[in-house]
Structures are given as structure tokens and as C-alpha cells.
C-alpha positions in Angstrom: -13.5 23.7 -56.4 -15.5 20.7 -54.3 -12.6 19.8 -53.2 -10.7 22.8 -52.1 -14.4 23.6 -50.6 -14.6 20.4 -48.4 -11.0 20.9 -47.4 -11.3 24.3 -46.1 -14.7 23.3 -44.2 -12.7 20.5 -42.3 -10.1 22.9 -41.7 -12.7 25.2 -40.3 -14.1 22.6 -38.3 -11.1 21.3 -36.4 -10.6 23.9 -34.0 -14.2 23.9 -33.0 -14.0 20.8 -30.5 -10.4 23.1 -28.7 -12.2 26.2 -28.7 -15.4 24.5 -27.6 -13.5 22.8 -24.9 -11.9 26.1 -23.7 -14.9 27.8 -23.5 -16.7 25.2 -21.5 -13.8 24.9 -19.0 -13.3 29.0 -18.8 -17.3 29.2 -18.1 -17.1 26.5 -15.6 -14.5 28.2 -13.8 -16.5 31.5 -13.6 -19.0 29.7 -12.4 -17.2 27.7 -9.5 -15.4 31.1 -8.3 -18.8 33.1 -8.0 -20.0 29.8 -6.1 -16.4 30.5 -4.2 -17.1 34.4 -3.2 -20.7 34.0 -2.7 -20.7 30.9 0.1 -17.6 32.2 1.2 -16.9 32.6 5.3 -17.9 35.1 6.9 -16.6 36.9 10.3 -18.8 37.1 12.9 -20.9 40.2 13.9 -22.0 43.0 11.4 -19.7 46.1 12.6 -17.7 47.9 10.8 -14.6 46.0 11.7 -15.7 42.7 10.6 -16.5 44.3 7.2 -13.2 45.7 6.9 -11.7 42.2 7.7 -13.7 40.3 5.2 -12.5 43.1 2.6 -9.3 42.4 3.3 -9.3 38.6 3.0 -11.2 38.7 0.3 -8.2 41.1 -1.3 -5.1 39.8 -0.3 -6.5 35.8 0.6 -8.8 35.1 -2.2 -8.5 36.5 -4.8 -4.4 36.1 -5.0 -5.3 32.4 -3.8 -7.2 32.5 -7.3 -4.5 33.7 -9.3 -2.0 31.5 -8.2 -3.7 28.6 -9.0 -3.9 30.1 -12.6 -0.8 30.9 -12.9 0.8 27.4 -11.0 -1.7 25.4 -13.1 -0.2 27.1 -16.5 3.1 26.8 -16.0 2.4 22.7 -14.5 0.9 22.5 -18.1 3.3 23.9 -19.9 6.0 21.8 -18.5 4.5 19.1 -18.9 3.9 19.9 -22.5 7.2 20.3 -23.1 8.3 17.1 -20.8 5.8 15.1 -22.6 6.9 16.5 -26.3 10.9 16.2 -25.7 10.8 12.3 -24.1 7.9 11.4 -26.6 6.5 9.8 -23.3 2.8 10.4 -22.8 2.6 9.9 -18.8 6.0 12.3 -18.5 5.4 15.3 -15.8 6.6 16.3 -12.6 5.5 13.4 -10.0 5.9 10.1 -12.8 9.5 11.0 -13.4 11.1 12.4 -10.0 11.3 15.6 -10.3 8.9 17.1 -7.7 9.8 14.4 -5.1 13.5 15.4 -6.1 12.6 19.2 -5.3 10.9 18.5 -2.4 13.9 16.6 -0.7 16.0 19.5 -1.7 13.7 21.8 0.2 13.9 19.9 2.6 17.5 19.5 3.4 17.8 22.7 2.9 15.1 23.5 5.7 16.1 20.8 7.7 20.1 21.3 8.1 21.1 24.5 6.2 18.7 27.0 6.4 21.5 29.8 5.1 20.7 27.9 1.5 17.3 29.7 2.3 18.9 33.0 1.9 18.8 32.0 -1.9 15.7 32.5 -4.0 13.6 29.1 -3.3 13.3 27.5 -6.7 17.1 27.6 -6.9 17.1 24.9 -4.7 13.9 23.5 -5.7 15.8 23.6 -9.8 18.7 21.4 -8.1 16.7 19.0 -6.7 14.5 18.5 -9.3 17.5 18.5 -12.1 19.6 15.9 -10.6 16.2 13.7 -10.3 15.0 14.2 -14.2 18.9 13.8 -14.9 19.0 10.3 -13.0 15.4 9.1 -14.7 17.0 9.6 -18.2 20.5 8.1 -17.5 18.6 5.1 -16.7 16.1 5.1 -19.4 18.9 6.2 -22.4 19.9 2.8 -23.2 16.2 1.7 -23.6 15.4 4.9 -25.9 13.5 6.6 -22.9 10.5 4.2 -23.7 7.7 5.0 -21.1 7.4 1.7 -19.3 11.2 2.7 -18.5 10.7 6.1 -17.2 7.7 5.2 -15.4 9.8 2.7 -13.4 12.8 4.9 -13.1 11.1 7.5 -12.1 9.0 4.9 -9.3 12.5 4.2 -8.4 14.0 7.9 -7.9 10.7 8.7 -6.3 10.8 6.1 -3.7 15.0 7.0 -2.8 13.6 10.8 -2.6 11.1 9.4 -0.4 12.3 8.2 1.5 15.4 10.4 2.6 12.9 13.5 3.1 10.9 11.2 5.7 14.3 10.6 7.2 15.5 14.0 7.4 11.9 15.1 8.5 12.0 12.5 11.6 15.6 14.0 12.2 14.0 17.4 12.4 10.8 16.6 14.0 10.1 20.8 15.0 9.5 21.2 11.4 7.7 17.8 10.2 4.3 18.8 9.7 5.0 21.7 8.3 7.4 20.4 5.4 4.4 17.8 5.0 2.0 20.8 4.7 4.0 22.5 2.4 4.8 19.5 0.6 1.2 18.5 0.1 0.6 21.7 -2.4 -1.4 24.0 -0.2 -2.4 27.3 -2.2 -3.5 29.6 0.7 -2.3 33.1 0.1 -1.9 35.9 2.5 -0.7 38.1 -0.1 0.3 38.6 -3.8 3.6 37.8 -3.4 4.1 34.8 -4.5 1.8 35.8 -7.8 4.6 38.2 -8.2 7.3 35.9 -7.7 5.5 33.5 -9.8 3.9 35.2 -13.2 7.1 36.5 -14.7 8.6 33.2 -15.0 5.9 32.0 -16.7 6.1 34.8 -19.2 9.7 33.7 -19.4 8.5 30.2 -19.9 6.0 31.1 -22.7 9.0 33.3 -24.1 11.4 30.4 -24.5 8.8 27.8 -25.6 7.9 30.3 -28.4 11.1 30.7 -29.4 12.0 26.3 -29.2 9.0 25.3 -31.0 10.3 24.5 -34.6 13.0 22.4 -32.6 10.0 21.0 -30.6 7.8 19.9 -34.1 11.1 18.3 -35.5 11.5 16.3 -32.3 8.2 14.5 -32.7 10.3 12.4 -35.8 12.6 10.4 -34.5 16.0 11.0 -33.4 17.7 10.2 -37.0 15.0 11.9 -38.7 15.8 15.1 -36.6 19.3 14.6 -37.1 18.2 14.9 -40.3 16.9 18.0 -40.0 20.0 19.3 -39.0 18.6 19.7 -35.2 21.5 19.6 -32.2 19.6 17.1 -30.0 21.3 16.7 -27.1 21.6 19.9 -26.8 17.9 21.1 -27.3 16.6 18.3 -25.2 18.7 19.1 -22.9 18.2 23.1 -22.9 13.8 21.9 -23.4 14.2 19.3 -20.0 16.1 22.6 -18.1 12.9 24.5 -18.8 10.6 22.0 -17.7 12.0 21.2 -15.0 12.6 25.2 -13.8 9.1 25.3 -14.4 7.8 23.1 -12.2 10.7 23.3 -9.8 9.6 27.0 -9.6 5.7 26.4 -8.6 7.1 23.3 -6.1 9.2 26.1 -4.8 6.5 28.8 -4.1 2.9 26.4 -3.4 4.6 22.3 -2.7 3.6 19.9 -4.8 0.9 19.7 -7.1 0.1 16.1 -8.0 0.2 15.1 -11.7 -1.3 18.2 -12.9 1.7 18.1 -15.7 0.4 15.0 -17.2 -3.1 15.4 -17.1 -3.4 18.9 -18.4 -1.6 18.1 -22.0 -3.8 14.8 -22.1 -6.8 16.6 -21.9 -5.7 19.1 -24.5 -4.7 16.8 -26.9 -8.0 14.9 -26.2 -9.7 18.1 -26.8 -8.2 18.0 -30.3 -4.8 19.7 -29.6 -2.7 18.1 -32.2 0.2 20.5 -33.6 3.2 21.7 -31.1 2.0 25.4 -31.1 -1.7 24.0 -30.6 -0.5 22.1 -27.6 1.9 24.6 -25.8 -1.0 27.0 -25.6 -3.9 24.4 -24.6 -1.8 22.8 -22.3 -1.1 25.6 -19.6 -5.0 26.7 -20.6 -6.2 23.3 -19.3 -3.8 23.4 -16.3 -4.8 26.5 -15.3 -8.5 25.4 -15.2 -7.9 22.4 -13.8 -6.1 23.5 -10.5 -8.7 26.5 -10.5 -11.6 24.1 -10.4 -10.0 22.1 -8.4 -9.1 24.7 -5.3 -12.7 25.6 -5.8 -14.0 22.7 -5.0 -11.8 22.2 -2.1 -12.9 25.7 -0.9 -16.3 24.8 -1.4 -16.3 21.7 0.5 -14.4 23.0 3.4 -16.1 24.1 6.6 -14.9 27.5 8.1 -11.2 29.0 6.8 -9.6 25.3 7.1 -9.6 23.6 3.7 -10.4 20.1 3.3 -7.2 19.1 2.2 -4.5 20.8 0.1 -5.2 21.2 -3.0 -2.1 19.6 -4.1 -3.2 16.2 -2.7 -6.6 16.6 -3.8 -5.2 17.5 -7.5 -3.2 14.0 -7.3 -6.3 11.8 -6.3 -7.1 12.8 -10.2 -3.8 12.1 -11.4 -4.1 8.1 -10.5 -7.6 7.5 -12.1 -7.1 9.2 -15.4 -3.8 7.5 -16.0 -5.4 4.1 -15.7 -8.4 5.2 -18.0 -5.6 6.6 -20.5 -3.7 2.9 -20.7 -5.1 1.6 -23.3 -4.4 4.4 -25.2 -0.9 3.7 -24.3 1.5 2.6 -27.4 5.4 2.1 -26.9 7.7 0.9 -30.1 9.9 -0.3 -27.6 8.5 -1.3 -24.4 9.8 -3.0 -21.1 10.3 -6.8 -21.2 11.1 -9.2 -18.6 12.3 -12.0 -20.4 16.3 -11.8 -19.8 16.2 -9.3 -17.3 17.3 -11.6 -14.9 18.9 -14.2 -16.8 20.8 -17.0 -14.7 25.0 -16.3 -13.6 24.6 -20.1 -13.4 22.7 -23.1 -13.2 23.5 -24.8 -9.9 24.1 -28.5 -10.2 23.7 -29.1 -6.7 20.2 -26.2 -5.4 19.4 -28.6 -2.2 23.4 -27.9 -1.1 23.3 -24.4 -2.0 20.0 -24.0 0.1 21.3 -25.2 3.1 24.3 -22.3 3.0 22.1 -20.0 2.1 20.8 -21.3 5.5 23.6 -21.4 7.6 24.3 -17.9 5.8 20.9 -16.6 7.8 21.6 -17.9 10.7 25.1 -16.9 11.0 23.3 -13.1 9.6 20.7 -13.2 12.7 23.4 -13.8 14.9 25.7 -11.2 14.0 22.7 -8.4 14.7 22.1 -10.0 17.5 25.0 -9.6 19.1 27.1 -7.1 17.1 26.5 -3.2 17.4 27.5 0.4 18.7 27.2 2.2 22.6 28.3 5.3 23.5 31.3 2.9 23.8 31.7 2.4 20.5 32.0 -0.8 18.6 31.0 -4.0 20.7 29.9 -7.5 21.3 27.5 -8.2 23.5 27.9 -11.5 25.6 26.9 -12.8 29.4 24.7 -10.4 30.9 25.3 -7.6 28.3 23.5 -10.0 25.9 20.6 -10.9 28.3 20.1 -7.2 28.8 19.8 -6.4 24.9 18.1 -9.6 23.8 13.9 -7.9 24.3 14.9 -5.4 22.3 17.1 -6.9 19.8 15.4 -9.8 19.3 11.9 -8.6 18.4 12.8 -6.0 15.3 15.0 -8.6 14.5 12.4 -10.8 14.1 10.1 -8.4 12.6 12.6 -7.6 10.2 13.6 -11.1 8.9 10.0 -12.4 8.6 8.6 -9.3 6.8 11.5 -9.8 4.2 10.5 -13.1 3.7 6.5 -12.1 3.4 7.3 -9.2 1.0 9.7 -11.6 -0.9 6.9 -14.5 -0.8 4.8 -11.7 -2.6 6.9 -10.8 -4.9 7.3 -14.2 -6.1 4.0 -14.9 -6.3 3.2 -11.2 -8.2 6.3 -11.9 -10.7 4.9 -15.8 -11.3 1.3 -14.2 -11.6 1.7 -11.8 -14.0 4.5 -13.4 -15.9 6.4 -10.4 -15.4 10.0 -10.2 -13.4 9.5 -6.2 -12.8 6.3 -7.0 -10.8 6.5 -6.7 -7.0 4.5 -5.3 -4.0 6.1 -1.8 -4.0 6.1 -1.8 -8.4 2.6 -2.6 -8.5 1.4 0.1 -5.9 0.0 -2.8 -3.4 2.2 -1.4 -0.8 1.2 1.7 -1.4 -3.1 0.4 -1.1 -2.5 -1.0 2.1 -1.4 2.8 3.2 -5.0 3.8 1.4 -6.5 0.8 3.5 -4.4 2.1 7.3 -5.6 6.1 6.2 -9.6 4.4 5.7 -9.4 2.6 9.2 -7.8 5.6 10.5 -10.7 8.1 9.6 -13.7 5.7 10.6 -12.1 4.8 14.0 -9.7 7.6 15.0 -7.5 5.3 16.6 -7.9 2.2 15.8 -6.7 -1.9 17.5 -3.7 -3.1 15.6 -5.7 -6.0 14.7 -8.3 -3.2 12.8 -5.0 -1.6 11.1 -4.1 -5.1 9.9 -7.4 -5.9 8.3 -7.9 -2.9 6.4 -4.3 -3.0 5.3 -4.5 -6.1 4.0 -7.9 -5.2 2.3 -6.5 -2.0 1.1 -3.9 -3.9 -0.6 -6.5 -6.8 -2.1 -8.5 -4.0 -3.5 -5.4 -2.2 -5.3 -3.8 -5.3 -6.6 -7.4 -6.8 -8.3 -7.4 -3.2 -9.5 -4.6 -3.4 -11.2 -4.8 -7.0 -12.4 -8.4 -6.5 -14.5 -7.2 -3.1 -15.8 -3.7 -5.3 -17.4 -5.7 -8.8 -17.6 -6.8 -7.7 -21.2 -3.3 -7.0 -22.5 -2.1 -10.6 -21.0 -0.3 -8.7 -18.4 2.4 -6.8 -20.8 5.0 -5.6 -18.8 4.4 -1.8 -19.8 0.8 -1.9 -19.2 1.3 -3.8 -15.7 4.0 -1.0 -14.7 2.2 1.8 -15.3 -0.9 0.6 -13.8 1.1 -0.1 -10.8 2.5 3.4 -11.1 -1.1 5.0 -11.1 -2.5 2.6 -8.2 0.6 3.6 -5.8 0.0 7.7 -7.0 -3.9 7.6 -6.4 -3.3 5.5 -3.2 -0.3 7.8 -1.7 -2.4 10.8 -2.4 -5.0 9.3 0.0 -1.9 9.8 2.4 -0.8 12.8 2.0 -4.1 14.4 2.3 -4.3 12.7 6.4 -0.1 14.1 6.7 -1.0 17.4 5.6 -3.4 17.7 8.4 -1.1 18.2 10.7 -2.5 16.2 13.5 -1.9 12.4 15.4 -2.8 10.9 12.8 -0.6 12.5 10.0 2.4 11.6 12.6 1.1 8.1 12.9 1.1 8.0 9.4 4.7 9.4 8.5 6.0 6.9 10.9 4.2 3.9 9.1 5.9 5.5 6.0 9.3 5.7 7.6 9.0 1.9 8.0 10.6 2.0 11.8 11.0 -1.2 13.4 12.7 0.5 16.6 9.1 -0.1 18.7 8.6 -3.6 17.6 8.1 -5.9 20.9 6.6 -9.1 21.5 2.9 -8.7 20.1 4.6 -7.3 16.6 7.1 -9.9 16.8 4.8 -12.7 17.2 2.5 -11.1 14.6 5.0 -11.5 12.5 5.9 -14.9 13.3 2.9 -16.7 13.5 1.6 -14.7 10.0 4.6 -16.1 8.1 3.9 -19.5 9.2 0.3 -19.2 8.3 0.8 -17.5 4.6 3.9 -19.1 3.2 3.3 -22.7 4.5 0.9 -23.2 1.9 3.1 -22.2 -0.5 5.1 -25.2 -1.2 1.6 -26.7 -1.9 0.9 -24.5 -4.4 4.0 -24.7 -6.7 1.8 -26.2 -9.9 0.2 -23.2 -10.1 3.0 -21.0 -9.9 4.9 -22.9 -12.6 2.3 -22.7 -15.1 1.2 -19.4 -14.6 3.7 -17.3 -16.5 2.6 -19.7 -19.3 -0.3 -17.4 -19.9 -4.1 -18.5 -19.2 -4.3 -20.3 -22.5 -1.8 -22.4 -21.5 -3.2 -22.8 -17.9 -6.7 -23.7 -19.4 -5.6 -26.2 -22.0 -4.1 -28.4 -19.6 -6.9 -27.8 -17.2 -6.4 -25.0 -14.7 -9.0 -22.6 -13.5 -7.3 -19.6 -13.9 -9.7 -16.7 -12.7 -10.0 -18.9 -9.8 -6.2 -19.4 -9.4 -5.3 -16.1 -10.0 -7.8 -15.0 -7.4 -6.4 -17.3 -4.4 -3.0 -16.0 -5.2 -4.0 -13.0 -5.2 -5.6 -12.7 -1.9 -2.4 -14.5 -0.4 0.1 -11.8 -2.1 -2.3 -9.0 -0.6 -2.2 -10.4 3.2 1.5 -11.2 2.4 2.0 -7.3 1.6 -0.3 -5.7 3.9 1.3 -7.4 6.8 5.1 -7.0 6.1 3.9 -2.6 5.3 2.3 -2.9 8.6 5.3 -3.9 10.4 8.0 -2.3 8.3 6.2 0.5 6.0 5.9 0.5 2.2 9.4 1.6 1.4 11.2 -1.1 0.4 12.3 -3.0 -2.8 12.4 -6.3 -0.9 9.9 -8.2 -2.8 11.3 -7.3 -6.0 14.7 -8.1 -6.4 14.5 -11.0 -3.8 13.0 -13.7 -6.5 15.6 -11.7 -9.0 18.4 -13.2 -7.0 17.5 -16.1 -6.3 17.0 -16.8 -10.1 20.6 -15.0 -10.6 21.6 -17.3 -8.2 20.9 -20.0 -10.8 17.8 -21.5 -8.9 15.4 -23.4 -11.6 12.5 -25.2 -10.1 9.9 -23.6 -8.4 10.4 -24.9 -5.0 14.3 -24.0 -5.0 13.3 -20.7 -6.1 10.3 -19.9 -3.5 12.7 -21.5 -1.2 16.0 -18.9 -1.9 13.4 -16.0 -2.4 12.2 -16.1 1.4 15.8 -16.5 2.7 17.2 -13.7 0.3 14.2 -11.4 1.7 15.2 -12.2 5.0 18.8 -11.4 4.8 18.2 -8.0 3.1 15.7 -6.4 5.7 18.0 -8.1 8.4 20.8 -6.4 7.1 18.7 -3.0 6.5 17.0 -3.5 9.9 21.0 -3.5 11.4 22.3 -0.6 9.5 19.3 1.7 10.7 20.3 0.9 13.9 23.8 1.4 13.9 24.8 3.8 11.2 24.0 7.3 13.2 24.1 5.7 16.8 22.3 6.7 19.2 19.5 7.9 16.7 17.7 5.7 14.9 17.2 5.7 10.7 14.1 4.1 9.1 14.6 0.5 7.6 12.6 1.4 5.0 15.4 4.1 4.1 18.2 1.1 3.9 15.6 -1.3 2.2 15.5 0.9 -0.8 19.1 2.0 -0.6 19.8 -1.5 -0.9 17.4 -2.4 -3.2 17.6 0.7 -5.7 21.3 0.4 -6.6 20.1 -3.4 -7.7 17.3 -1.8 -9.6 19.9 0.6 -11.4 22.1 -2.5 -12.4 18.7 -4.1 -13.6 17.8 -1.0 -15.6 20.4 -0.1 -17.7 21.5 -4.1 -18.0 21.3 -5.0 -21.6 18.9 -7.1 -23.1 19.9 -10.4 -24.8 
């Protein structure tokens, strides 16, 4: 009888910490919304009219603005849930594995160039977008059992090609930039209930079909044999589980923009709450969601002066997202996670790496001259010679310039980040560093409106210093595991893009200052970039060569750098503030959307370069040659218009990262 006693007491005392939970947050949120309606604006004057008016937005703006973020928050949770539950994946939502960045480029092509497709209903072409992203992140995680280091990366990687063709088809379409950016950012302003109409029934749809999926849901926490087992279809119930999630959140993308990481956080905080069976978790999930995107507008309401919010609360729901993944890491466990060790195993090993330098030499110059004097007029086809040459040389030669030595800086970092860390997935744009010095250009923008290039460059580079320490004392404790490292990169670039997209959403000078830094546009590079460029590449990768001891003992580990007599806080520390200035420059001049400094030290080790100096040595001139050859194609492949390097950089870089993906381990 004791015992039956004691059992029942514990299982009386379990839901206590959930229900508490719930109550707190549901109180919390009453609170913040009778904080909302009582400071709320009000119109000028005290007649009759400006009563009626303040009745009216009070009706059909804020309240509806309310239940949207209710509903939007549920249906983010519960996608997420089920996101979470079918990958086994922890950090799995909308923004870590593509698929709002792959609704958002549909949205945007369709807004951009076919606006019939608009005729549709919305999350149609939200659902596309958003499928064919989640489809591309799995196909590239399958052969590695969709571990989460894996999908975090994929995802990084489909997120970065969605990228940056929406910035592309958004400069294309320049009348409706900010707009898509507004949209984009996850602004929840309502004029009306229509988009609560539009919205609730799918979530009751949603609840409907999770209801009826959720003994195939339980059996999928075993693993696949052991649902097999079970006598569960998997393929197909993942499959029809990931076309619910993702209709989901492709449908609240499709009605608000995006709402930052809200998928991952709300089933984290439920299960921390002391969710722990599926049912348990399908319903806490959207509850936690829906509170946290209702506290969230709040505050943003609360904060903001007049009828302009602060920033959408989209953005402002992402600058959560960041933090609470790197405070969840440790709790992070993977059976199977990402390694580096023969990723990037030799083709060869050359006999002769002096020999192969110097065509790998000739190669770049041979390269340089080609842009130079090889592209398209209104002509077509030519080369440019005599005075034809002379006339094209200031403004050929300066992006070209720009473009060569901010491949070798980005490469340079990537070298050093990979030799740092131990870890060949490790690179400027990885790791999020690329993504700080954005955080660092937003800061200098705010405190000096428009700032001196030289102020840009400095708070760049100590955007980028901050994010990368950041990131190295959160992973320092794990001895830099390649999962760990990954996702903490992941989290750094989210929490420092969402720093972004809160200045874009604005709408003004700065936003378009902003989305051309993102673009990563070279065509307005003249002498004082050029030389910038130039003399910074001298003055950060001449002391490279010098440095080579501590790169080769480095990916030892720091017990092997201290037994043999290395300071290696110290070390790590020098090369640290060198891989920053190395990235903040390069994203200055180029933007942050490139994959240039990770798979230029990959090559050159495929290459079959061995020692260190051979392979600093490739890695610069293999960054060179790709942003030379991406800095060409942008400006010849749609002649007369122009295409962002940054678009070709990771179109030539992300079919590499593919093959490097699903390449099987030794």
C-alpha cells in the first residue's frame, strides 16, 4: 500500500511544475495586454470623432493584432513539436533548417516576377518554398541519420542559398525591397480579422491531424528499427508529419513573415517545464508559443513610441532565438555527431608542393587577366585591348582587386578558424563571425547615423572579435567538438542577423545600406576600397607565415600545446583577433554571403598540400581564384545589370558543401 501510495503521490506531483508553468505564463500575459490597452496611443483631441477612432483601432488593430499572435505562436509551436519529435533533433524549427528562408524566397519570386501566382492563396506558395527547403536539408542529412550538427549545417547552408537569391531578386525589384524586407521581418500589425480568419482554422486542422499521428509520433521516439518494429510505415509518416510542419509554419510565414526561432524555443521550454510524453508536448508546445510571441508583441508595443513599433516582432522574437540556443548546448547530446577527421581527406599527396604552387600561381594570374580583359557590351562578347582596355581598366581593376584580396582574407580566416578549433567545418560564415561583423556595421550605424568607412571597419571588425570569442568560450569546454562548435556558430550568426533585420525592416537609408552590405556588391568598389583592400591583406597575412608553429600544433588540442610549452589562451587569443580583422574586412568589402573561407583550406588539402606553409600558401590563392571568378560572373551573367558576388560566392561554394555533406566517412 506504501508503495502504490508514494507512486500515485509522484504521479500527482508531475504535472504540477507544467500546470504551474502555464499558469504563470497565461497570468503574465494578462498582465502585459492590460499594460498594452491601458498605455496604449491615443488620438489627439477629446471629440467625439477621436473617440470613435480609438474604438475602432482598438477593435479591428489591437485586439486582432492580439489574436494573431496567439494563434501564429501556437501553430510555430506546434510545428516545431512535431519538427523536433519526427528528426529527433532538438534545435529543428523553421529558421535552423530552411524552411522559413525557403518560404520567404518563394514569396518573393512570386512578388517579385509573377505576381498572377498571387492570385493563389499565399501559403501555397509559402508550402512550396518551404517544402523543397526541409526536402533539401534532409537529403543532405540522410546518410548521417539526420544527426543535429548535420541539419544545423545544412540547414546554415540552404539558408544562406535562399538568402541570398531573395536579396538578389529584391535588388532586381528595388519598388518593392523594403516592403518584402518588412514583411519578411514578421510584422504582426493588423487592420482587420482577416488574417485571424484565414489563420485559426488551419490550426484546428493542425491540432486535428497531430491528434490523430500521435501513437505514430510516441513510436518514433525509438529508433528507426525499433519502429520498424512496431510495424510503423516510416517514410511514409515522416514524411506525411514533416508536410504538416512545414504547412504549419509555411502558413503563418505566409499571413505575418517570419517569426524567428519561435518553433524551437517554444517545445524547449515545454519540455523544460516538465513536458515529457508526446500528447504532453503537442499541447504545451503551441501553449508556450502562443505566450511567447504574445509577450513578446507586448513588449514591443510597450516600448514603442506613438503607432510605429520598435521593430517587428518577428526580428525581435529571433534576438531570443540565438541566446537560448547557446544556453541549451550543453544540454545537447548526438549518438552520431559531425566529425571532421576525413572529411577532407587528401586526392593525393603531392611529391613536388613548391612546383604545384607556382601553377597555382601562374593559374591566378592568367585568372586576373582573363576578368580583366574578357566580358560582355551591348555588343556582346569581347576583348578589350588599346584604348578599349585603358577606358575599362578604373573600373575593372578595383573590384577586381577587391575581389581577389577579400578571398584570400576570408580564406586566411578560415584557415586559421579550421587550425584553431581543430575542426575542418569551421569558417567565417559557419561560425556566425560574418554574420557579427553585420551586428558590429548595424551598432556603428545607430550611434552615428552615417558613419566614415574607417568607423564601419572598426566596429566590423570588433563585431566580429566579439562573436567569435563568444563562440570559442561557449565550445572551449567541450575541446571544440565539431557539433557543439557548429551549433554555436549557428546561434551567434541567428542572434547577430536578427540585429539586422530589425535596422532592414525599418524601411529607411540605413536598411538599404544594409541590404546592399548583405548583397555583397563589389560594382562601387574604386580606389580607396581597392587599396583598403590591398594594404589590409599585406598587413594581416604577412604575419602569417611567422606564425605556422602555432597553427600546426593547435589542432593537437591544448594539452598537447601546453606539454610542449605553448601558451594557449594566449595563442588562441592572438589568432583570434587576426581571424576577426581578417573577416570583418573581407564582409566589409564583399558582404557575409560567401563560403570562401570554408572550402578554400578544404581544397587546398584535397589538393594534397601537407605542411602548414604549402597549405596557408594554396588556401589564399584558392580564395582568390573563387571570389575572382564569382566577382566575374556577377558581372557578366545578366549584362547590363549587375548580380551580387556574394550570390555566386555561395553558389559556388554550396554545391562544394553538398559534395562535402553527403561524402562518406572513412
Amino acid at each position: 500500500m506504501h508503495g502504490t501510495v508514494s507512486r500515485s503521490a509522484g504521479l500527482d506531483r508531475k504535472p504540477r511544475p507544467l500546470t504551474f508553468a502555464g499558469g504563470l505564463l497565461a497570468l503574465l500575459c494578462v498582465l502585459a495586454f492590460a499594460a498594452v490597452i491601458a498605455f496604449r496611443p491615443k488620438l489627439p483631441g477629446n471629440t467625439q470623432d477621436a473617440a470613435h477612432l480609438d474604438h475602432i483601432l482598438l477593435w479591428d488593430g489591437t485586439l486582432p493584432r492580439g489574436v494573431i499572435a496567439l494563434i501564429a505562436g501556437a501553430a510555430l509551436g506546434l510545428s516545431g513539436a512535431l519538427l523536433q519529435r519526427v528528426l529527433r533533433n532538438p534545435i529543428a524549427d523553421a529558421s535552423t533548417l530552411g524552411i522559413a528562408a525557403g518560404a520567404e524566397l518563394a514569396m518573393t519570386i512570386a512578388i517579385g516576377f509573377f505576381p498572377a501566382l498571387l492570385g493563389l492563396p499565399r501559403e501555397l506558395v509559402a508550402f512550396a518554398g518551404g517544402l523543397i527547403a526541409v526536402a533539401l536539408v534532409v537529403a543532405l542529412s540522410w546518410r548521417r541519420g539526420l544527426d543535429p550538427g548535420t541539419v544545423a549545417l545544412s540547414g546554415m547552408m540552404v539558408t544562406l542559398v535562399a538568402s541570398a537569391l531573395s536579396v538578389a531578386v529584391v535588388l532586381a525589384r528595388g519598388e518593392y525591397a523594403m516592403s518584402i524586407y518588412i514583411w519578411g521581418a514578421g510584422a504582426l500589425n493588423q487592420q482587420n480579422w482577416d488574417a485571424v480568419i484565414a489563420l485559426a482554422p488551419r490550426l484546428v486542422i493542425g491540432f486535428a491531424v497531430s491528434a490523430l499521428l500521435l501513437r505514430p509520433l510516441s513510436v518514433m521516439e525509438l529508433d528507426d528499427g525499433g519502429a520498424k518494429s512496431l510495424g510503423l510505415s516510416l517514410h511514409a509518416t515522416r514524411f506525411a508529419i514533416l508536410a504538416l510542419a512545414v504547412w504549419l509554419s509555411a502558413s503563418v510565414t505566409a499571413e505575418v513573415g517570419i517569426i524567428g526561432f519561435l518553433g524551437f524555443a517554444a517545445p524547449t521550454i515545454a519540455r523544460l517545464a516538465g513536458a515529457r510524453r508526446t500528447g504532453q508536448l503537442l499541447v504545451a508546445a503551441p501553449f508556450a508559443g502562443a505566450g511567447l510571441l504574445f509577450l513578446t508583441d507586448c513588449i514591443v508595443q510597450l516600448l514603442s513610441s506613438g503607432f510605429a513599433d520598435l521593430a517587428p516582432t518577428g526580428a525581435a522574437t529571433a534576438l531570443f532565438g540565438g541566446p537560448l540556443l547557446l544556453f541549451l548546448l550543453p544540454r545537447l547530446h548526438s549518438a552520431n555527431a559531425v566529425r571532421s577527421q576525413g572529411m577532407a581527406s587528401p586526392l593525393r599527396t603531392l611529391e613536388a608542393p613548391g612546383r604545384a604552387l607556382l601553377l597555382l600561381t601562374s593559374a591566378a594570374l592568367i585568372l586576373l587577366i582573363f576578368t580583366l580583359v574578357v566580358g560582355r557590351s551591348s555588343e556582346g562578347w569581347q576583348m578589350a585591348t588599346g584604348t578599349l582596355f585603358n577606358d575599362l581598366l578604373p573600373f575593372r581593376l578595383p573590384r577586381t582587386v577587391v575581389a581577389a584580396a577579400a578571398g584570400s582574407m576570408l580564406a586566411a580566416a578560415g584557415f586559421i578558424m579550421q587550425r584553431l578549433t581543430g575542426n575542418s567545418l569551421a569558417s567565417p560564415e559557419v561560425l556566425g563571425v560574418s554574420a557579427g561583423s553585420g551586428a558590429g556595421l548595424t551598432a556603428a550605424l545607430f550611434l552615428f547615423a552615417f558613419p566614415s568607412p574607417p568607423i564601419m571597419l572598426t566596429a566590423m571588425a570588433l563585431g566580429a572579435l566579439v562573436s567569435f570569442l563568444i563562440m570559442l568560450a561557449i565550445t572551449a569546454r567541450s575541446g571544440f567538438g565539431p557539433e557543439r562548435l557548429l551549433l554555436a556558430g549557428v546561434a551567434m550568426g541567428a542572434l547577430s542577423m536578427a540585429i539586422v533585420t530589425v535596422v532592414l525592416a525599418r524601411g529607411d537609408m540605413r536598411g538599404y545600406l544594409l541590404l546592399t552590405w548583405i548583397s555583397g556588391s563589389t560594382d562601387r568598389a574604386g580606389p580607396f576600397e581597392a587599396w583598403t583592400a590591398i594594404l589590409s591583406a599585406i598587413v594581416l597575412i604577412a604575419p602569417l607565415p611567422f606564425l605556422a608553429r602555432w597553427l600546426a600544433i593547435l589542432p593537437l588540442g591544448g594539452e598537447a600545446g601546453r606539454g610542449i610549452g605553448l601558451s594557449v589562451k594566449g595563442t588562441r587569443f592572438v589568432l583570434a583577433i587576426l581571424a576577426a580583422l581578417l573577416t570583418a574586412i573581407p564582409s566589409f568589402l564583399v558582404g557575409p554571403l560567401s563560403l570562401t573561407g570554408l572550402i578554400a583550406p578544404h581544397l587546398a588539402r584535397l589538393l594534397g598540400f601537407q605542411r602548414v606553409q604549402h597549405q596557408l600558401a594554396a588556401t589564399l590563392l584558392l580564395g582568390g581564384l573563387v571570389l575572382l571568378v564569382a566577382d566575374w560572373l556577377s558581372r557578366v551573367v545578366i549584362y547590363p545589370y549587375q548580380m551580387p558576388v556574394g550570390l555566386f560566392a555561395a553558389l559556388i561554394g554550396g554545391p562544394y558543401l553538398i559534395w562535402l555533406l553527403t561524402r562518406k566517412e572513412a
